[in-house]
TORTIDREN-475560 format. One record per residue: residue number from 1; residue in three letters; chain; x, y, z of N, C-alpha, C in turn. Coordinates in steps of 0.02 Angstrom, whole numbers, plus 32768, in hexadecimal, padded with zeros to 4 digits. Each point is the difference from the previous one (the first is absolute). Layout:
N
<atom><resi>NUM</resi><resn>ALA</resn><chain>A</chain><n_xx>X</n_xx><n_yy>Y</n_yy><n_zz>Z</n_zz><ca_xx>X</ca_xx><ca_yy>Y</ca_yy><ca_zz>Z</ca_zz><c_xx>X</c_xx><c_yy>Y</c_yy><c_zz>Z</c_zz></atom>
...
//
This chain:
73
<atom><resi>1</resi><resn>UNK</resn><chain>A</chain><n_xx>5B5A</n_xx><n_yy>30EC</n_yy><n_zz>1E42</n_zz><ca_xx>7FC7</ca_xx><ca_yy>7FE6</ca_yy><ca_zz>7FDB</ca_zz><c_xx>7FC0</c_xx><c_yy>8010</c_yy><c_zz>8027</c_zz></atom>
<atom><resi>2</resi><resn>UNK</resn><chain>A</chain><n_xx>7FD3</n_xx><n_yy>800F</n_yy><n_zz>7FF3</n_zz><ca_xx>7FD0</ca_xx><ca_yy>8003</ca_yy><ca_zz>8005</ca_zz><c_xx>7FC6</c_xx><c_yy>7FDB</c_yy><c_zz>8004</c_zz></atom>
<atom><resi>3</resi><resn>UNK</resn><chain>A</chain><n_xx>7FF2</n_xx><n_yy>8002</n_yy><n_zz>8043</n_zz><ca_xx>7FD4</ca_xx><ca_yy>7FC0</ca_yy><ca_zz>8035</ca_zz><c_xx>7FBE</c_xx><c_yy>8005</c_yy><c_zz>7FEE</c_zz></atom>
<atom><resi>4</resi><resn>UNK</resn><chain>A</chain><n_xx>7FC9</n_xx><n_yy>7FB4</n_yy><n_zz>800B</n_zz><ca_xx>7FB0</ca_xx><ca_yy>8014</ca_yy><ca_zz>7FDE</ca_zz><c_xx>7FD4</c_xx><c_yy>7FE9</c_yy><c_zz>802A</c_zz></atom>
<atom><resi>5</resi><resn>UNK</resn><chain>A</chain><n_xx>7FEA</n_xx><n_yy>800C</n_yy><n_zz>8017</n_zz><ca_xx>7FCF</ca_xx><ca_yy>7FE5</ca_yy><ca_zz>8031</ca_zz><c_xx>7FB3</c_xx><c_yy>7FF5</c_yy><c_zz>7FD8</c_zz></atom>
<atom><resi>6</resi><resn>UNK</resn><chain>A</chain><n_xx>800C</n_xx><n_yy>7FD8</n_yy><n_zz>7FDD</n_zz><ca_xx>7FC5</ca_xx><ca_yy>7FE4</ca_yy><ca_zz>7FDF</ca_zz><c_xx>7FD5</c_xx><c_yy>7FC6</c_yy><c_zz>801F</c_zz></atom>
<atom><resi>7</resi><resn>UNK</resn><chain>A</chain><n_xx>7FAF</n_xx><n_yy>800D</n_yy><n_zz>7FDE</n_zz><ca_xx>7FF1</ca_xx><ca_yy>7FC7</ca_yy><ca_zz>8021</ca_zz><c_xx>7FFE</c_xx><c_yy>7FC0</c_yy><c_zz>7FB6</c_zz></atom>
<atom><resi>8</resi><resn>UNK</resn><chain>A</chain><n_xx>7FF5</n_xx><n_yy>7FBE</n_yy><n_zz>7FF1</n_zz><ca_xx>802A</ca_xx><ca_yy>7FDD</ca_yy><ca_zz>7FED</ca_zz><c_xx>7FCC</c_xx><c_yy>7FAE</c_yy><c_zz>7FFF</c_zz></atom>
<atom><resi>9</resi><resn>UNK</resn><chain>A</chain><n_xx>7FDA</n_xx><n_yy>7FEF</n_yy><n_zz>7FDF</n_zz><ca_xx>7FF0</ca_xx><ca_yy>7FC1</ca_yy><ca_zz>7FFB</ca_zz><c_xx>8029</c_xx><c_yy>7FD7</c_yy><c_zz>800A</c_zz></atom>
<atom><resi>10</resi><resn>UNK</resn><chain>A</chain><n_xx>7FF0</n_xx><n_yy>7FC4</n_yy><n_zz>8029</n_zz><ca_xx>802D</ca_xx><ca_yy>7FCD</ca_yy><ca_zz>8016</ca_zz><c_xx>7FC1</c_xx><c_yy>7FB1</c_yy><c_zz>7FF6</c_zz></atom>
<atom><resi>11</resi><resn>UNK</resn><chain>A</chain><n_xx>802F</n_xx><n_yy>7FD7</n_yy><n_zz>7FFA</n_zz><ca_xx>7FE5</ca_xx><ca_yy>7FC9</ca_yy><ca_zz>800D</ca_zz><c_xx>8031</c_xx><c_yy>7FB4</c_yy><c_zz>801A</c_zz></atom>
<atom><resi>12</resi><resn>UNK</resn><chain>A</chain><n_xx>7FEF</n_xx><n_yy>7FD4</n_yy><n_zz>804A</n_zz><ca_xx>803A</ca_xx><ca_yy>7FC0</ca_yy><ca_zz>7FF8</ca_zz><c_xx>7FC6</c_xx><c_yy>7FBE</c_yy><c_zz>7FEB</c_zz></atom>
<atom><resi>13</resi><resn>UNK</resn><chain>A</chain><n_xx>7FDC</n_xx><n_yy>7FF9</n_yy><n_zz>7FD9</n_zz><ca_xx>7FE5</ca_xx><ca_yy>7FD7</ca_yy><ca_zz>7FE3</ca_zz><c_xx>7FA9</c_xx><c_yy>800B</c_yy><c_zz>7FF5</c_zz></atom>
<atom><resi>14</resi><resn>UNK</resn><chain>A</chain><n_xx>7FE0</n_xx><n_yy>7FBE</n_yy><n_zz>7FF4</n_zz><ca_xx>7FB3</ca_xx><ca_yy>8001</ca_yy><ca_zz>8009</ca_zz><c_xx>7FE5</c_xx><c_yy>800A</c_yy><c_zz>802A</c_zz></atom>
<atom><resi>15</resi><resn>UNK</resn><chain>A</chain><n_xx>7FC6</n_xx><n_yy>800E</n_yy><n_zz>8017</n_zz><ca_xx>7FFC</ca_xx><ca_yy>801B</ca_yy><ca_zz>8041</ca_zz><c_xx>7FE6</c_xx><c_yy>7FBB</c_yy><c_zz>8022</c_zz></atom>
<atom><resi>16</resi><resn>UNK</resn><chain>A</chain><n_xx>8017</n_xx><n_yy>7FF2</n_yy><n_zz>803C</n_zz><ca_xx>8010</ca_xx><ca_yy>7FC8</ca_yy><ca_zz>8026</ca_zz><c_xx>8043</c_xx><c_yy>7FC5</c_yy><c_zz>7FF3</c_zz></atom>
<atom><resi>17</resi><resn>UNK</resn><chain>A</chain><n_xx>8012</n_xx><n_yy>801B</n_yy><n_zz>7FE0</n_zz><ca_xx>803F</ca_xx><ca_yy>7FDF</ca_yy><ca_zz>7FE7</ca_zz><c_xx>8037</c_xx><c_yy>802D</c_yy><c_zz>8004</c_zz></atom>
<atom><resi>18</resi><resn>UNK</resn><chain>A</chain><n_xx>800C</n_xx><n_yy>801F</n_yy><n_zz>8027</n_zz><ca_xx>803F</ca_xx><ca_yy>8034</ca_yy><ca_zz>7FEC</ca_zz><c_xx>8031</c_xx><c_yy>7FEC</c_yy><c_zz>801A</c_zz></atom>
<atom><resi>19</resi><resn>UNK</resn><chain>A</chain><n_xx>803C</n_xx><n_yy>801A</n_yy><n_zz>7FE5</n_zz><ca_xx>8049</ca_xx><ca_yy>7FE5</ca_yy><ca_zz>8007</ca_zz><c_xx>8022</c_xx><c_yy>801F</c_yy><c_zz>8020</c_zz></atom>
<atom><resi>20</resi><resn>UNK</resn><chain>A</chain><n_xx>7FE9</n_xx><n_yy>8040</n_yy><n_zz>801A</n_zz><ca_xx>801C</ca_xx><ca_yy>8015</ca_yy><ca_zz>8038</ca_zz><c_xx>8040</c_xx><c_yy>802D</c_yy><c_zz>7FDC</c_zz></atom>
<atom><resi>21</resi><resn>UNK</resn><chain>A</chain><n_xx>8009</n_xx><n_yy>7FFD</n_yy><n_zz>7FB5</n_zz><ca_xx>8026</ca_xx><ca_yy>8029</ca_yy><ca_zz>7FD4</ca_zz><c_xx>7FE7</c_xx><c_yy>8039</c_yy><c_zz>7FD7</c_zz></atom>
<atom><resi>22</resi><resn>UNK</resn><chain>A</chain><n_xx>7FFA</n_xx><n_yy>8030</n_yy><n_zz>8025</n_zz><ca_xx>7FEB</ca_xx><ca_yy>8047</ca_yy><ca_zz>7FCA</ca_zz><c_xx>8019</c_xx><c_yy>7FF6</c_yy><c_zz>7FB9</c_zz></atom>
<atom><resi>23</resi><resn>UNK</resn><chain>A</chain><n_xx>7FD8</n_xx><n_yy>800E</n_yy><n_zz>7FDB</n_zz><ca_xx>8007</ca_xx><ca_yy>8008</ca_yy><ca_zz>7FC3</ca_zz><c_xx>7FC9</c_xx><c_yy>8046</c_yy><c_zz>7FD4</c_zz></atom>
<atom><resi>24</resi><resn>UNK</resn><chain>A</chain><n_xx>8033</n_xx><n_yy>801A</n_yy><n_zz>7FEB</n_zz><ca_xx>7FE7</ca_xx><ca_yy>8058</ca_yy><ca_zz>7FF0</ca_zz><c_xx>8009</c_xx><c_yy>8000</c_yy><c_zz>7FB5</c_zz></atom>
<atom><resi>25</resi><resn>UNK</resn><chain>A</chain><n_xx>7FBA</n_xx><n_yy>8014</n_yy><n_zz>7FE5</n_zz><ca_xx>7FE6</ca_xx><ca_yy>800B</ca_yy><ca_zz>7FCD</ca_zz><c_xx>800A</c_xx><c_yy>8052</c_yy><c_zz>7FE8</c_zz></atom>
<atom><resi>26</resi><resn>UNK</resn><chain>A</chain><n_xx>8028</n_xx><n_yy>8005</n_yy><n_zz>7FC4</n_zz><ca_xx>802A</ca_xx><ca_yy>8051</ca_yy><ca_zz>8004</ca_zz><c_xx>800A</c_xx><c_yy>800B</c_yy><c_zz>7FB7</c_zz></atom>
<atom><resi>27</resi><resn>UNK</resn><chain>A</chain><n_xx>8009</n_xx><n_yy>802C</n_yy><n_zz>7FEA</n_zz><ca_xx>7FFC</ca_xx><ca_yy>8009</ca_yy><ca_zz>7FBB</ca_zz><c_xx>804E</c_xx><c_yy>8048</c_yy><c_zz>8003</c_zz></atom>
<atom><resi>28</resi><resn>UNK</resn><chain>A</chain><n_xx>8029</n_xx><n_yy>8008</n_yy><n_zz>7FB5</n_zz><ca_xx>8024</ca_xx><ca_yy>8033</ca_yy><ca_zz>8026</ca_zz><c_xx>7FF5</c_xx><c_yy>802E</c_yy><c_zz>7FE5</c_zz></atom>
<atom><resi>29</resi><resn>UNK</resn><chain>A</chain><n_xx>7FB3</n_xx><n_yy>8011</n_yy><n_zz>7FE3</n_zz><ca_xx>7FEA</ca_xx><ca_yy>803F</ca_yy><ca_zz>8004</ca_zz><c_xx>8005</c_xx><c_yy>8036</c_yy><c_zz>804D</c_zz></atom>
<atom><resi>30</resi><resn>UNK</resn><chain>A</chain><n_xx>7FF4</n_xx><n_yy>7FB2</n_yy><n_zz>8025</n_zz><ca_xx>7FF4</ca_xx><ca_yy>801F</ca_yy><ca_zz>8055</ca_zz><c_xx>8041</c_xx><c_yy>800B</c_yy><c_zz>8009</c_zz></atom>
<atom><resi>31</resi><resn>UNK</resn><chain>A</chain><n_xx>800C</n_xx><n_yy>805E</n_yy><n_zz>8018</n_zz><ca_xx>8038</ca_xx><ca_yy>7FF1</ca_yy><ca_zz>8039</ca_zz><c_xx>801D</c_xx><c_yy>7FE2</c_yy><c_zz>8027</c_zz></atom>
<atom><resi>32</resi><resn>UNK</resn><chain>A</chain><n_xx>7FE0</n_xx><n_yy>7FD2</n_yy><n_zz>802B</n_zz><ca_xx>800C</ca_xx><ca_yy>7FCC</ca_yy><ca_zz>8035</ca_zz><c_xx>802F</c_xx><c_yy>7FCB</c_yy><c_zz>7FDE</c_zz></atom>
<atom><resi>33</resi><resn>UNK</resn><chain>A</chain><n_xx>7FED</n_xx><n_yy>7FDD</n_yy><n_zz>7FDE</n_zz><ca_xx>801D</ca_xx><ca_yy>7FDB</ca_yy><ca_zz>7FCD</ca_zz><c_xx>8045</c_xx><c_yy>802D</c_yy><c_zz>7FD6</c_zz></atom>
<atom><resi>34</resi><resn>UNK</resn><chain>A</chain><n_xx>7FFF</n_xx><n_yy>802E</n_yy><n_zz>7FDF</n_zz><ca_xx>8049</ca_xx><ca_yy>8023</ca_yy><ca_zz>7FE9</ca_zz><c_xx>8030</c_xx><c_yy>8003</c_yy><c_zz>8043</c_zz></atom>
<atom><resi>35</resi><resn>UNK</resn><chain>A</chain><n_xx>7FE8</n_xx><n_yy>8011</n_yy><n_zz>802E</n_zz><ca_xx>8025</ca_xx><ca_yy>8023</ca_yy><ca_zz>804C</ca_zz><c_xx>8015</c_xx><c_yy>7F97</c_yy><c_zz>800D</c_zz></atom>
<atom><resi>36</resi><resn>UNK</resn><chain>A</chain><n_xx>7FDD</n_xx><n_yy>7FEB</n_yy><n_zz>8001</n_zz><ca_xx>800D</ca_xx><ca_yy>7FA4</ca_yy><ca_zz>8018</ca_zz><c_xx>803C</c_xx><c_yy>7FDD</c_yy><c_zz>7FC7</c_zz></atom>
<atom><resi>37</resi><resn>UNK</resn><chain>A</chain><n_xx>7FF2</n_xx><n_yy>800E</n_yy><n_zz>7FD2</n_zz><ca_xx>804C</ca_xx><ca_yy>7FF1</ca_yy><ca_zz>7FD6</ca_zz><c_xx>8039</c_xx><c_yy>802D</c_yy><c_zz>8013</c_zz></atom>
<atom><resi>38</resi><resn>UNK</resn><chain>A</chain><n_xx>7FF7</n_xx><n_yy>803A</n_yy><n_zz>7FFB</n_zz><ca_xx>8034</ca_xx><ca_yy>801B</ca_yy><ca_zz>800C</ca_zz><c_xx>8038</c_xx><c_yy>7FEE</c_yy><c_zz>8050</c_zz></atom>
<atom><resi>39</resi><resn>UNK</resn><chain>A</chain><n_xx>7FC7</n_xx><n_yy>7FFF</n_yy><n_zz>8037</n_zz><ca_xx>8012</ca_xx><ca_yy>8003</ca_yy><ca_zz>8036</ca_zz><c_xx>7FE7</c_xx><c_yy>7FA9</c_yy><c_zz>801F</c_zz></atom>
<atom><resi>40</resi><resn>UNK</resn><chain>A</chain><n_xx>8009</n_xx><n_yy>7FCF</n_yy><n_zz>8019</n_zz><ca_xx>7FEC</ca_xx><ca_yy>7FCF</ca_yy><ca_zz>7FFE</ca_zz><c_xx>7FDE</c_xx><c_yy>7FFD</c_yy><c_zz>8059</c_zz></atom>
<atom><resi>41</resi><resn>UNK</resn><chain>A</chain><n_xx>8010</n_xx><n_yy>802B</n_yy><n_zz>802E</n_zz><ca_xx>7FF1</ca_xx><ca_yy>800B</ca_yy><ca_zz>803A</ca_zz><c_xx>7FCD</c_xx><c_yy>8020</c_yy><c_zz>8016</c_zz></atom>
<atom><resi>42</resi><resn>UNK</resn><chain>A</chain><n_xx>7FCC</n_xx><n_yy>7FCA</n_yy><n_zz>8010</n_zz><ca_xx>7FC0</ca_xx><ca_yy>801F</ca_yy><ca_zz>801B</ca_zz><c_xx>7FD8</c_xx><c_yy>7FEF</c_yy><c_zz>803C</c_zz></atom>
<atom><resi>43</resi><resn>UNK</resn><chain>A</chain><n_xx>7FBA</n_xx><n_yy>8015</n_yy><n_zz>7FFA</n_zz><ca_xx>7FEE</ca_xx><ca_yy>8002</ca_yy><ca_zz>8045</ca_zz><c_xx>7FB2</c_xx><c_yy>7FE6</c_yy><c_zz>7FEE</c_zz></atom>
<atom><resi>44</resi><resn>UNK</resn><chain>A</chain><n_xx>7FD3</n_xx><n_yy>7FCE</n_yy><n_zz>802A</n_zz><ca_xx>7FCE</ca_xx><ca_yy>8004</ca_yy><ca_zz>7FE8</ca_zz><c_xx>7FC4</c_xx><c_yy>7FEE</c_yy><c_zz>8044</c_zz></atom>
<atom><resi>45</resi><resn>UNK</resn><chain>A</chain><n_xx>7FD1</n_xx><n_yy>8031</n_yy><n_zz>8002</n_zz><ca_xx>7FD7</ca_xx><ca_yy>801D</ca_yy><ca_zz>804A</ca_zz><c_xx>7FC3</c_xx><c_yy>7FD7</c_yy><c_zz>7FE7</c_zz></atom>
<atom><resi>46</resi><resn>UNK</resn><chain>A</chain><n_xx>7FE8</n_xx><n_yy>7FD0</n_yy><n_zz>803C</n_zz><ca_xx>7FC0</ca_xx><ca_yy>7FF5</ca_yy><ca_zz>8011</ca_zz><c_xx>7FD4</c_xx><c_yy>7FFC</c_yy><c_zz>8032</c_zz></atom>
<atom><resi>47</resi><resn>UNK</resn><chain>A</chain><n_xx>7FC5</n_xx><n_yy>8031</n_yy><n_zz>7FE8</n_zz><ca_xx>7FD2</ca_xx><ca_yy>8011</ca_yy><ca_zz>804B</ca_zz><c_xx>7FCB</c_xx><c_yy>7FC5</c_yy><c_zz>8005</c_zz></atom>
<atom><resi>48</resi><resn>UNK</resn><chain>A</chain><n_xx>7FFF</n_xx><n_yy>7FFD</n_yy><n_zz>804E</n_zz><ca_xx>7FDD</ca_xx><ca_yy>7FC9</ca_yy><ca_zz>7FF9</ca_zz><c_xx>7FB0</c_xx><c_yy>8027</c_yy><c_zz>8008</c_zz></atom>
<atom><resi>49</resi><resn>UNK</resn><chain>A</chain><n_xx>7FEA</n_xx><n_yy>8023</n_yy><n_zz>7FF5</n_zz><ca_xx>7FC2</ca_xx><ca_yy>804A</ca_yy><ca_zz>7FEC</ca_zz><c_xx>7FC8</c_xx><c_yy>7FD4</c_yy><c_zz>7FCA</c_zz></atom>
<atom><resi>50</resi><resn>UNK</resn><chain>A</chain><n_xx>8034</n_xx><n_yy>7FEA</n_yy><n_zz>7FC7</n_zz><ca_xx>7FBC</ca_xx><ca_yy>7FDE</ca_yy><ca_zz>7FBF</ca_zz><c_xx>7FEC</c_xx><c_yy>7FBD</c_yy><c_zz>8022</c_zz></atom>
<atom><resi>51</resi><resn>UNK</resn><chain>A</chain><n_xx>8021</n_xx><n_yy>7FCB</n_yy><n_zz>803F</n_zz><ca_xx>7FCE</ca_xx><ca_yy>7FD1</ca_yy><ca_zz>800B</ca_zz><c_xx>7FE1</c_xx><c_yy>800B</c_yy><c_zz>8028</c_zz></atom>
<atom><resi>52</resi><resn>UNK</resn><chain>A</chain><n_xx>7FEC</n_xx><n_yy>8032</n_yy><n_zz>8008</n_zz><ca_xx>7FBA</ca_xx><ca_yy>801B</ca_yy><ca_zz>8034</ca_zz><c_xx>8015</c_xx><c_yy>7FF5</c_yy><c_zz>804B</c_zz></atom>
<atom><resi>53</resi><resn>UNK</resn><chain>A</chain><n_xx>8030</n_xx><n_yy>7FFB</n_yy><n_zz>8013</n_zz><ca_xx>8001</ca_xx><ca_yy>7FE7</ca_yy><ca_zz>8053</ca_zz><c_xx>800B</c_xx><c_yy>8042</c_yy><c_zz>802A</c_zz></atom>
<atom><resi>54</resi><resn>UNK</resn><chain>A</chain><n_xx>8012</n_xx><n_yy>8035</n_yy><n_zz>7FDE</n_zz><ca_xx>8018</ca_xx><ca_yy>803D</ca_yy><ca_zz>8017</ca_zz><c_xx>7FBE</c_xx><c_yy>802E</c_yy><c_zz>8025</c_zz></atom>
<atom><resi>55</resi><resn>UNK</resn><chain>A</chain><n_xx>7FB9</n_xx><n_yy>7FD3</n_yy><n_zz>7FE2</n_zz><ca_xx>7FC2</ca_xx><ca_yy>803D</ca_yy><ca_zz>801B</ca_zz><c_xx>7FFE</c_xx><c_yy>8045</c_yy><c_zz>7FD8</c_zz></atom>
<atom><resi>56</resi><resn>UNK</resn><chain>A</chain><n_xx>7FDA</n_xx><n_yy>8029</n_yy><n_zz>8010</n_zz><ca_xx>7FFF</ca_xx><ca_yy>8035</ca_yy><ca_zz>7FF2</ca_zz><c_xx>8028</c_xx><c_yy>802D</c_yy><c_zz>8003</c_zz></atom>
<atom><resi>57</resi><resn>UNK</resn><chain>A</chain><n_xx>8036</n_xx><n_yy>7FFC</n_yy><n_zz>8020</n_zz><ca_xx>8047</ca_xx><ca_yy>8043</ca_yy><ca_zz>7FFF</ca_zz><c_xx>800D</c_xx><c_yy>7FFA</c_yy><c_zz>7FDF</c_zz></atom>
<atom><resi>58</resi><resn>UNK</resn><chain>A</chain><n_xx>802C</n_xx><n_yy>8044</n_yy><n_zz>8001</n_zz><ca_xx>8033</ca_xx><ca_yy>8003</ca_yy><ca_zz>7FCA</ca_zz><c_xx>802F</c_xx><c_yy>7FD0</c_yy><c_zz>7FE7</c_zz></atom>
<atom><resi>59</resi><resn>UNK</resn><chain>A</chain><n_xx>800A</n_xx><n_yy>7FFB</n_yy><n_zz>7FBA</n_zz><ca_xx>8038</ca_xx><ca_yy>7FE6</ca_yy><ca_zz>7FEF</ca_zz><c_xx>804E</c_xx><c_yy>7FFF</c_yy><c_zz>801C</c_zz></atom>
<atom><resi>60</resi><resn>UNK</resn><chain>A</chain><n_xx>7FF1</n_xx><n_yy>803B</n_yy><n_zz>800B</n_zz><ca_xx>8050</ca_xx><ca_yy>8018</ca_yy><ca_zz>8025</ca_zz><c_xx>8008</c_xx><c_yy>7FF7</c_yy><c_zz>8030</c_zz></atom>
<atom><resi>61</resi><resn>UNK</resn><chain>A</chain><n_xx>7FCE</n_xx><n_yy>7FEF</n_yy><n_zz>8025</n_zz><ca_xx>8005</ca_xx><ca_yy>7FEE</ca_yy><ca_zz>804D</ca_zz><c_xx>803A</c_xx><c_yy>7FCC</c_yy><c_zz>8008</c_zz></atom>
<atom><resi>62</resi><resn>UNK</resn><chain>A</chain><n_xx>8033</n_xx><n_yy>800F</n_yy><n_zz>8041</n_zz><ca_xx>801F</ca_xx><ca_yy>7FD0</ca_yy><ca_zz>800A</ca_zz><c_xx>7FF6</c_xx><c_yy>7FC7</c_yy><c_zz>8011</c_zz></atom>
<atom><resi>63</resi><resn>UNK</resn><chain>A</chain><n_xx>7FBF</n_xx><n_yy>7FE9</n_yy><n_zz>800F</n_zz><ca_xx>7FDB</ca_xx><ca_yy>7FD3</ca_yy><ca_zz>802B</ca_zz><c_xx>7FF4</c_xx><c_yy>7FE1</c_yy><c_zz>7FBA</c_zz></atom>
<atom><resi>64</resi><resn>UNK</resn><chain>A</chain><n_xx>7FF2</n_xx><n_yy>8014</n_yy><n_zz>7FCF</n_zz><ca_xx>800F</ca_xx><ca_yy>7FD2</ca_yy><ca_zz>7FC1</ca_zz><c_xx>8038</c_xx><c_yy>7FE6</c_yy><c_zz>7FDB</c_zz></atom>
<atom><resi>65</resi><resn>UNK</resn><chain>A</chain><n_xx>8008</n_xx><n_yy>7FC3</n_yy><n_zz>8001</n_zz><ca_xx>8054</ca_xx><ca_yy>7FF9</ca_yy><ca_zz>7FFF</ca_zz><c_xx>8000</c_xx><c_yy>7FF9</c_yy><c_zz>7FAC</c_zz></atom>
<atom><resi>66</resi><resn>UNK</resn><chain>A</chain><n_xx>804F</n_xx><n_yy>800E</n_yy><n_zz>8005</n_zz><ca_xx>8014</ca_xx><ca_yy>8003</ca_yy><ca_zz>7FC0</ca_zz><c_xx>8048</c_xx><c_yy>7FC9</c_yy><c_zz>7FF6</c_zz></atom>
<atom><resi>67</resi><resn>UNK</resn><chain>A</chain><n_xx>8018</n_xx><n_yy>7FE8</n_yy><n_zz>7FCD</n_zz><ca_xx>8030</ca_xx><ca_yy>7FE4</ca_yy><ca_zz>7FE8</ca_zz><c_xx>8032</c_xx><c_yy>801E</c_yy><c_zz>7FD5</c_zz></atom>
<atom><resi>68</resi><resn>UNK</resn><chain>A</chain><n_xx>8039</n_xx><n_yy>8006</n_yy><n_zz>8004</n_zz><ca_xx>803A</ca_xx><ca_yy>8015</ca_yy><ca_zz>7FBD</ca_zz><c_xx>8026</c_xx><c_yy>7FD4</c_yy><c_zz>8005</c_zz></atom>
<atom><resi>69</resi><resn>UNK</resn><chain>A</chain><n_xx>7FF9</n_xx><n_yy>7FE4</n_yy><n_zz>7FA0</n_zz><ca_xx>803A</ca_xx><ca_yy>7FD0</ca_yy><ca_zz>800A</ca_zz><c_xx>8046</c_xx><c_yy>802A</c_yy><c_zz>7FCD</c_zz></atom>
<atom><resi>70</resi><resn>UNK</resn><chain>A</chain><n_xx>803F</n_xx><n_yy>7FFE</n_yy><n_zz>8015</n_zz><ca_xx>802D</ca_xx><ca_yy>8007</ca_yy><ca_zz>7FDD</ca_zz><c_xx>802A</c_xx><c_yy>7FD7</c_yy><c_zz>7FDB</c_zz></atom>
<atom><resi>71</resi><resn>UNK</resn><chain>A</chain><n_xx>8012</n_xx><n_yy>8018</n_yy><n_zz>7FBA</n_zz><ca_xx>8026</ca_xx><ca_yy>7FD3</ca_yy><ca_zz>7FF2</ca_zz><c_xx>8020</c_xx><c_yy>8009</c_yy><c_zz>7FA6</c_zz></atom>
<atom><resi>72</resi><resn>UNK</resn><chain>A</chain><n_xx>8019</n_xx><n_yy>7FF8</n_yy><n_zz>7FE0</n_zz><ca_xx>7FF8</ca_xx><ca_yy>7FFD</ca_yy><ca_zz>7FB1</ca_zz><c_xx>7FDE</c_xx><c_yy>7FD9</c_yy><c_zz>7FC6</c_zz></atom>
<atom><resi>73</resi><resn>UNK</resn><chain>A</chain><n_xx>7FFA</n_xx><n_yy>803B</n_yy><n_zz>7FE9</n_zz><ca_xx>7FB4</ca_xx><ca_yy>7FE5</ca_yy><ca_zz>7FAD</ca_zz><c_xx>8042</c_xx><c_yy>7FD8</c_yy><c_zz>7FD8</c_zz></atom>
//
């Protein structure tokens, strides 16, 4: 099967209230979503780059940390 490395709206609640539970907004026009029924095993990456603590480097910098959580949709 054939893997997607999409990027992917997420939300775990209101903002200041969150639940600490991803919840992904997907339609199955999107690939991501056809590939997620079919296959229930996924992966989901967060840089910590969008709350500004990273400075001016790169995103990719290792010095900017990142998160993957694994697990099934």
């Amino acid at each position: 099967m054939k893997c997607c490395r999409d990027v992917v709206s997420y939300s775990d609640g209101e903002p200041y209230r969150g639940t600490g539970i991803p919840y992904f907004y997907l339609t199955t026009l999107d690939p991501t979503a056809r590939y997620a029924l079919k296959d229930h095993r996924s992966s989901f990456t967060i840089s910590e780059y969008p709350l500004g603590t990273c400075g001016q480097i790169d995103p990719e910098n290792p010095t900017c940390s990142k998160i993957t959580l694994t697990g099934k949709v």
